[in-house]
LUMTIDREN-118135 format. One line per 8 residues: their letters; for each residue z, x, y of C-alpha. Coordinates in Angstrom, 2 decimals, always signed. Layout:
// residues N
a> Z/X/Y | ...
// end
This chain:
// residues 405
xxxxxxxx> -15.26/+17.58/-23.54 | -11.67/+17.60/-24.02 | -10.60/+17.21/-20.62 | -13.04/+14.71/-20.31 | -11.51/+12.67/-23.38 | -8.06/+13.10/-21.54 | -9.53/+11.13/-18.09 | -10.82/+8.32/-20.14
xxxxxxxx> -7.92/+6.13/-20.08 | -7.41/+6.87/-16.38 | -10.73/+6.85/-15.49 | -10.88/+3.27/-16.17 | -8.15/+3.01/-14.66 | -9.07/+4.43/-11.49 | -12.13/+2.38/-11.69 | -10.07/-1.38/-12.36
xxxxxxxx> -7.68/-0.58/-8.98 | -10.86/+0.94/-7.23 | -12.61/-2.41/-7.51 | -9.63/-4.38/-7.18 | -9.05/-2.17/-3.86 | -12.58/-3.13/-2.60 | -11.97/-6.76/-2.83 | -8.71/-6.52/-0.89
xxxxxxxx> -10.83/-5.28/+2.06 | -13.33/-7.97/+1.59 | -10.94/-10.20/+1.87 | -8.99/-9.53/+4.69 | -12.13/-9.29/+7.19 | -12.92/-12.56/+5.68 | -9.46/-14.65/+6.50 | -8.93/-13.10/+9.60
xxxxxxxx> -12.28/-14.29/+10.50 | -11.45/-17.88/+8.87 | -8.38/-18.28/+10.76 | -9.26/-16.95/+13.94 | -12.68/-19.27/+13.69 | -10.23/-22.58/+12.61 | -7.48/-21.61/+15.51 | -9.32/-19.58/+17.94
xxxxxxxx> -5.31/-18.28/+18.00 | -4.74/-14.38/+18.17 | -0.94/-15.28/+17.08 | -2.10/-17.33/+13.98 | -3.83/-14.33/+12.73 | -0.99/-11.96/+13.81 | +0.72/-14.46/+11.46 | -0.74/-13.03/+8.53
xxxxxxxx> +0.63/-9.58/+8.59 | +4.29/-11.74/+8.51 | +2.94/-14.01/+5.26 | +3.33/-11.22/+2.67 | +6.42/-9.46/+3.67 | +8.44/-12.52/+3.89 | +6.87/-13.75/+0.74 | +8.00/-10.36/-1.12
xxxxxxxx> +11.83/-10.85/-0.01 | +11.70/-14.17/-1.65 | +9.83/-12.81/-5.07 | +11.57/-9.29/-5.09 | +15.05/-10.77/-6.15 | +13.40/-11.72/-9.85 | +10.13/-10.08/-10.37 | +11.65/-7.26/-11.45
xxxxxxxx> +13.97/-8.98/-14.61 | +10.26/-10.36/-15.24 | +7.80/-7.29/-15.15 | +10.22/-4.97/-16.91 | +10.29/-6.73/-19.96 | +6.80/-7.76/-20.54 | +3.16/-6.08/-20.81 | +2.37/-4.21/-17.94
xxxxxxxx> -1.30/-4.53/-18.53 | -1.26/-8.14/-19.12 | +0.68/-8.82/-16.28 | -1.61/-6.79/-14.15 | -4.73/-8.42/-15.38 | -3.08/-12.17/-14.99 | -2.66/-11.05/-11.51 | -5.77/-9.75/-10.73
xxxxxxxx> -7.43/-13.32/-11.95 | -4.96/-15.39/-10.19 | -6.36/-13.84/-7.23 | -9.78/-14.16/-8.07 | -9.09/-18.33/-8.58 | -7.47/-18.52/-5.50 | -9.62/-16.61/-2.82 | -12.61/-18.59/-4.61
xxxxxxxx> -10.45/-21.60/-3.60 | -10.00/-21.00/+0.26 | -13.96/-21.59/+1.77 | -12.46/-25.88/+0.56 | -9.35/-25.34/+2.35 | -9.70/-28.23/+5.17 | -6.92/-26.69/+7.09 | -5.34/-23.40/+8.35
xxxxxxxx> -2.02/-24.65/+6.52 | -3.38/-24.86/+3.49 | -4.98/-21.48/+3.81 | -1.20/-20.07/+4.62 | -0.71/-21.65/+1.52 | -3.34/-19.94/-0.70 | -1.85/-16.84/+1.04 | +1.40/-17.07/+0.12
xxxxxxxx> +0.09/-17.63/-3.51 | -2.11/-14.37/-2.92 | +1.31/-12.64/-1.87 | +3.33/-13.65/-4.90 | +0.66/-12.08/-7.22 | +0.65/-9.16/-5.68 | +4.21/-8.74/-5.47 | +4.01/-8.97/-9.05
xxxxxxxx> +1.41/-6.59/-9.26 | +2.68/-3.69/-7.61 | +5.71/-3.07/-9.59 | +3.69/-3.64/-12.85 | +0.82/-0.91/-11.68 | +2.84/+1.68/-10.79 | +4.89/+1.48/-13.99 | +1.38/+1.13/-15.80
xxxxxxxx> -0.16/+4.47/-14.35 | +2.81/+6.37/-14.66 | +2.58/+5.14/-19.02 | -1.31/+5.74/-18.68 | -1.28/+9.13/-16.94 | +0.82/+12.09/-18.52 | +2.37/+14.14/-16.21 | +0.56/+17.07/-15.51
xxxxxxxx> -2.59/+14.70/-14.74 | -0.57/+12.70/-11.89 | -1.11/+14.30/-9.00 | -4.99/+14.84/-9.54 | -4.64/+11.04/-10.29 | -3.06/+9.93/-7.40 | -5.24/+12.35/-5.12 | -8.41/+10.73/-6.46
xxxxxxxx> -6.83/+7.58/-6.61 | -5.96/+8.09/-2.85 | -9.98/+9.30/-2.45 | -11.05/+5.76/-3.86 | -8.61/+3.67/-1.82 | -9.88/+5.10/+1.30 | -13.31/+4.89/+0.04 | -12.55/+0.89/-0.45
xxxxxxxx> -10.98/+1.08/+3.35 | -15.24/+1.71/+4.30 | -16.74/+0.21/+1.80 | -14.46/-2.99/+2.16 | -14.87/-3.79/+5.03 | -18.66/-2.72/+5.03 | -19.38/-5.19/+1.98 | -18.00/-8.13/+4.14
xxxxxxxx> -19.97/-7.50/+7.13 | -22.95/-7.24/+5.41 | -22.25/-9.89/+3.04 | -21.37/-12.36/+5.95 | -23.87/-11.59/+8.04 | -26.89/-12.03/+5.34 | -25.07/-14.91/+3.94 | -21.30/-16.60/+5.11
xxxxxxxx> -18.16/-15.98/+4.89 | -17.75/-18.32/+1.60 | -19.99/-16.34/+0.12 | -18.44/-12.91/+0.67 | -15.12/-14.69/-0.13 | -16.70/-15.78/-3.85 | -18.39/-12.34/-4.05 | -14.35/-11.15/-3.26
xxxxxxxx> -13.16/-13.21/-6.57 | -16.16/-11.23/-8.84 | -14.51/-8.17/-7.67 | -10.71/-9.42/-8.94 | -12.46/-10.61/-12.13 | -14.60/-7.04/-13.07 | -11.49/-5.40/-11.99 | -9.34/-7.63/-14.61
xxxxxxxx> -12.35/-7.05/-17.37 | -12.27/-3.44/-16.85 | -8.24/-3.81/-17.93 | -9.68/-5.09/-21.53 | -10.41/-1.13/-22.06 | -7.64/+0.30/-21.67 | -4.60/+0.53/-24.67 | -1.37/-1.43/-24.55
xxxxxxxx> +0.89/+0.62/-25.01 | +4.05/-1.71/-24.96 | +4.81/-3.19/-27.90 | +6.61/-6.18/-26.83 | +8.27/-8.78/-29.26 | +9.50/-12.08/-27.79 | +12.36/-12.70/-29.48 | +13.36/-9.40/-27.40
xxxxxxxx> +12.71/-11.06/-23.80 | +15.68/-11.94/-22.20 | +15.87/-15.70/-20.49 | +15.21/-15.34/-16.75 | +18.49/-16.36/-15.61 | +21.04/-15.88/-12.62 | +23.23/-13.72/-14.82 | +19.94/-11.68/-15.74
xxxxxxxx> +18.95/-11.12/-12.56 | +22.45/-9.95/-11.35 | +22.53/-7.56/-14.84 | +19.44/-6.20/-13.72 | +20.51/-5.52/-9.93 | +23.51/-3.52/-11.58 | +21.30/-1.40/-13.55 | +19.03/-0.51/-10.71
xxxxxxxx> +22.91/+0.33/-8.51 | +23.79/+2.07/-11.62 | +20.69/+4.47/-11.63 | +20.60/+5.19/-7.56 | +24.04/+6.33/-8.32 | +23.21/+8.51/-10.96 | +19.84/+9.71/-9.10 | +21.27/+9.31/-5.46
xxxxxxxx> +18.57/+12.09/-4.08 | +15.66/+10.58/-5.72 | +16.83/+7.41/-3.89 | +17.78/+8.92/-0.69 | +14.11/+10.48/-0.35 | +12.19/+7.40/-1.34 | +14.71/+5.64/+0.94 | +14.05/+7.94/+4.13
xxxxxxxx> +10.39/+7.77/+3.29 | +9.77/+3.96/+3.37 | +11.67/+3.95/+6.45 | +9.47/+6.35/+7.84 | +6.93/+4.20/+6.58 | +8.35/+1.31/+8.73 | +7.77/+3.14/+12.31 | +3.67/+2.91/+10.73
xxxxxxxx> +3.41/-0.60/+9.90 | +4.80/-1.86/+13.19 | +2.57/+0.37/+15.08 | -0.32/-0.75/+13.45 | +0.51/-4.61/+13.56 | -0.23/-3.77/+17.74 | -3.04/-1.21/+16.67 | -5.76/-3.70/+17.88
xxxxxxxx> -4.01/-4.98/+21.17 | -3.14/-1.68/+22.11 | -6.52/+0.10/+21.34 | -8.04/-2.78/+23.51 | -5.99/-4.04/+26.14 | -3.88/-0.71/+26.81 | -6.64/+2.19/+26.10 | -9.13/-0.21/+27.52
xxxxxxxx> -11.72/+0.16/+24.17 | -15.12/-2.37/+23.97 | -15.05/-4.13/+20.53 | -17.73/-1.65/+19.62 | -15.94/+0.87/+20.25 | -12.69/-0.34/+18.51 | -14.84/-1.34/+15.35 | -16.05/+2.23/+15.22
xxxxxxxx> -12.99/+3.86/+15.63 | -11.62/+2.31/+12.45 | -14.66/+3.52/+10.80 | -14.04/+6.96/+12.01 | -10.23/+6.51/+10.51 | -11.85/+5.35/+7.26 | -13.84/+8.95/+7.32 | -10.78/+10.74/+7.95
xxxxxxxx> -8.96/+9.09/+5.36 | -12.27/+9.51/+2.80 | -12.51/+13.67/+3.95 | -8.38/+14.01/+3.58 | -8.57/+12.23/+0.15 | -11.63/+14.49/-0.86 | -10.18/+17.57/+0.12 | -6.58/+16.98/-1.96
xxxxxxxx> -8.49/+15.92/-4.96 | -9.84/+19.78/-4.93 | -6.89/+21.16/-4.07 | -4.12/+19.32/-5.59 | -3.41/+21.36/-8.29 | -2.81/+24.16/-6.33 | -0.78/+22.92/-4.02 | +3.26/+21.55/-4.62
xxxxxxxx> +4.55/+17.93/-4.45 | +6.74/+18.78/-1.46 | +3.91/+20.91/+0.41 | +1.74/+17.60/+0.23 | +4.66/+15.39/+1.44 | +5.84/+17.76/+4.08 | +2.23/+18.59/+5.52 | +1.14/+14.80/+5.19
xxxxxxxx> +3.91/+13.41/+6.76 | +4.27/+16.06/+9.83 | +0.59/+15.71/+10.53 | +0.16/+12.05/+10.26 | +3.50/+11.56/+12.75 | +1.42/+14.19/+15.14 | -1.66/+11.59/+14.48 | +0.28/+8.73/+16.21
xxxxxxxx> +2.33/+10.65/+18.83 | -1.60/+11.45/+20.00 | -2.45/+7.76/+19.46 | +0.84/+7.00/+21.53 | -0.59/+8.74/+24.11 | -4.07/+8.08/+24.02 | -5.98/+7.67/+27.51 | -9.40/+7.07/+26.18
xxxxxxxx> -11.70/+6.55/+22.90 | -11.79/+10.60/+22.43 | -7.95/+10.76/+22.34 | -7.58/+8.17/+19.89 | -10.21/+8.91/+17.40 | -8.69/+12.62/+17.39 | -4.93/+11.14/+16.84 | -6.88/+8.42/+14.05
xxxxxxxx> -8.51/+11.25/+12.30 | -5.90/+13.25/+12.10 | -3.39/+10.50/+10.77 | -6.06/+9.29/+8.60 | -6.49/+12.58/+6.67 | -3.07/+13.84/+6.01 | -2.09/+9.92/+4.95 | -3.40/+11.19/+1.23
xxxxxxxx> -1.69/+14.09/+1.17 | +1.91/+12.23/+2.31 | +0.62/+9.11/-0.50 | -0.24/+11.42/-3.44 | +3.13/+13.76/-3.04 | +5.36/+10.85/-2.79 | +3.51/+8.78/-5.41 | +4.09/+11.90/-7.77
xxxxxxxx> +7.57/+12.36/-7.19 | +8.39/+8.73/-7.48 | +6.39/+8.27/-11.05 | +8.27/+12.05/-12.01 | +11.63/+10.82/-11.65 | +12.25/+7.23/-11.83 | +12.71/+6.20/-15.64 | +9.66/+3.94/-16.82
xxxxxxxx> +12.23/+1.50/-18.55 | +13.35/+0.81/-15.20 | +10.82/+1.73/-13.39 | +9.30/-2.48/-12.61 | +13.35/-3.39/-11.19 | +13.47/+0.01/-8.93 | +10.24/-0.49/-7.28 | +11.03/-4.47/-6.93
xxxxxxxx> +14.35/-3.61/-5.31 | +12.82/-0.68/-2.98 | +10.15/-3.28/-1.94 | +12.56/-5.64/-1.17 | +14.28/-3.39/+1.22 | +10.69/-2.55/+2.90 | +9.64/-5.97/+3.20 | +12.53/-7.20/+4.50
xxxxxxxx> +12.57/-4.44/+7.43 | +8.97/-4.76/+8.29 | +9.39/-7.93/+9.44 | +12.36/-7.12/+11.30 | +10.76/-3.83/+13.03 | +7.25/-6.11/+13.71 | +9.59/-8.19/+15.56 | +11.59/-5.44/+17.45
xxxxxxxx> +8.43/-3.96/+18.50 | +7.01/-7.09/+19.48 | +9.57/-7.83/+21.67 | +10.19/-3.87/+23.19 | +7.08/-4.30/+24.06 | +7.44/-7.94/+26.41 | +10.84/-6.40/+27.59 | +9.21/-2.62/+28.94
xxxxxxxx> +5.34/-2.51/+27.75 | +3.62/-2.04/+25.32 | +2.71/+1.73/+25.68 | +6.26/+2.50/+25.98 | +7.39/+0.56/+22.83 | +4.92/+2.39/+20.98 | +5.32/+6.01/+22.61 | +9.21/+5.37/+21.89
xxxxxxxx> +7.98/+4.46/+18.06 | +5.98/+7.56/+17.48 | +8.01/+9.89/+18.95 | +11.10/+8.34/+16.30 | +9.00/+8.83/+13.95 | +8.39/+12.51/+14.13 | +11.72/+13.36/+14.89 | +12.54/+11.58/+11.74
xxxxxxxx> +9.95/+13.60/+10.19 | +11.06/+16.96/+11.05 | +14.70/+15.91/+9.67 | +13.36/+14.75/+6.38 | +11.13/+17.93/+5.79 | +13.67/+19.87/+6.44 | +15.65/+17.95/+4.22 | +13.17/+18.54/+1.17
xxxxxxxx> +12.89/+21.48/+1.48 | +17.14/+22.18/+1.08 | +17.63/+24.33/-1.45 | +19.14/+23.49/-4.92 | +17.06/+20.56/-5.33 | +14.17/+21.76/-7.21 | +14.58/+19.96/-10.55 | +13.35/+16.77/-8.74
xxxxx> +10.11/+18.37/-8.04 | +8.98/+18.70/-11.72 | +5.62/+21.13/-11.23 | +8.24/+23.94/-9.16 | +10.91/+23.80/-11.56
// end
């Protein structure tokens, strides 16, 4: 019963992001649909994966002088309803440009919900709890990556897309109301806020400078690690015209070969939740990341649906195991004071990058072709895997792993 009393707060948690998570699948079946429907143009609805990282380069130079010094919760559940207004907005958009629009709205609430979450859940969830938390956290993402997606189909198809898209906003608002449970634990007095000025923003960018210079290996691993990250989200902007035009898949086939990822993700996500405790922060991170970059060497190289399901499954598991060890050792050593300007700044960096290696790929792919830009991608990757494992595992730097010191 005590344990129990102990998962309460985080339990709600869990269940306000799982929700929210749900809707975010909902959605994006539903405005690729809209778009592609309004267009009938594949690059319009490439477009979209380009909407939110641009957007976050804008936002990232000021969110974090905002989120740091003001309720995490409330700033979390203002988000989740601004999303709920808007996506109930876009079945009256006359136009794809307004649509773009409502998008780019979309993106700047969520690039001020990130930072505020992850400072939230490391408040909410004490130490020892965080990496069963982020492994069952990972469990009910991946879960929302089939049940998403599932919801809009079957939504659409019994009904429209409006509709799914207006079912989408109930899931932003239950996953706002669920929010109302949980404490606030910030006690926050206004005459305390500083004015969001120029001069704030550049006192804030020399605390975050000052920190990575005081914790330059915490900074140098998340670093590497979003890089990594990089290599993934360019291979999967192509994921669909590869799978079909390269590997030669059927839309049936392609449809149930992200269902099989989902299932991978779902069994990976189930298995850490078990085993978590027993296993260390830099175990997870080392055997997720290895195994994923195996996933998409076997992807790279993929000849037929067989091959890529195996290299899908396999990335698809370990992707919880890389998440949750990572997610740990960020929330373990970053301060939570500073904790909304770090992750702004760090998601800055990514943002900015993932356009620029969408667009590298994108074009190593018209100059050679499009197998060899992404065999070239996923081999990077795992070379830059091996180097960072090894890397982690160098002694003398133990401390930063809080459950093996």
């Amino acid at each position: 019963m005590k344990k129990l009393k102990h998962w309460k707060d985080p339990g709600i948690l869990l269940a306000s992001t799982g929700i929210a998570s749900i809707g975010d699948f909902i959605y994006l079946v539903a405005i690729n649909l809209i778009v592609l429907n309004m267009t009938g143009s594949a690059a319009a609805v490439a477009g979209l994966w380009i909407v939110a990282p641009i957007t976050n380069i804008v936002m990232k130079f000021w969110t974090r002088s905002f989120i740091d010094y003001r309720s995490k919760r409330k700033v979390m559940m203002a988000t989740y309803l601004a999303r709920a207004v808007l996506i109930a907005f876009i079945p009256f958009a006359p136009n794809v440009w307004l649509i773009y629009a409502i998008l780019i709205l979309l993106s700047v609430a969520k690039s001020f919900f990130n930072p505020s979450s992850v400072t939230y859940i490391t408040m909410i969830v004490p130490q020892p709890m965080r990496k069963r938390f982020n492994a069952i956290r990972s469990f009910t993402s991946s879960g929302a990556f089939i049940a998403g997606p599932a919801a809009a189909g079957t939504l659409i198809l019994l009904t429209s897309i409006d509709w799914a898209l207006w079912v989408n906003a109930f899931f932003f608002v239950a996953a706002a109301a669920a929010m109302l449970f949980l404490p606030e634990i910030e006690k926050i007095e206004k005459a305390s806020i500083p004015k969001l000025t120029i001069q704030q923003v550049k006192k804030d960018f020399t605390v975050v400078f000052d920190f990575a210079k005081k914790s330059s290996y915490v900074v140098v691993v998340y670093s590497v690690f979003i890089a990594i990250l990089l290599f993934t989200f360019a291979m999967d902007a192509q994921e669909v015209v590869f799978a079909r035009e390269v590997v030669g898949l059927s839309e049936l086939e392609y449809s149930l070969l992200i269902s099989i990822t989902g299932i991978g993700s779902i069994a990976g996500a189930l298995v850490l939740s078990v085993l978590s405790e027993r296993l260390s922060i830099r175990m997870m991170t080392t055997t997720g990341l290895l195994l994923m970059a195996v996933g998409y060497v076997i992807y790279a190289f993929s000849w037929s649906f067989a091959s890529i399901a195996g290299g899908f499954i396999l990335l698809g598991f370990f992707n919880s195991f890389l998440n949750t060890g990572m997610s740990t050792f960020y929330q373990n050593n970053i301060p939570v004071e500073l904790m909304g300007r770090v992750t702004s700044v760090f998601e800055l960096g990514q943002s900015a990058f993932q356009v620029l290696f969408v667009l590298l790929l994108g074009a190593a792919a018209d100059f050679f072709s499009l197998r060899e830009a992404i065999v070239t991608a996923a081999l990077l990757m795992l070379i830059l895997s091996c180097i960072f494992c090894a890397f982690l595992w160098k002694p003398g730097r133990e401390e930063t792993f809080a459950e093996e010191s």
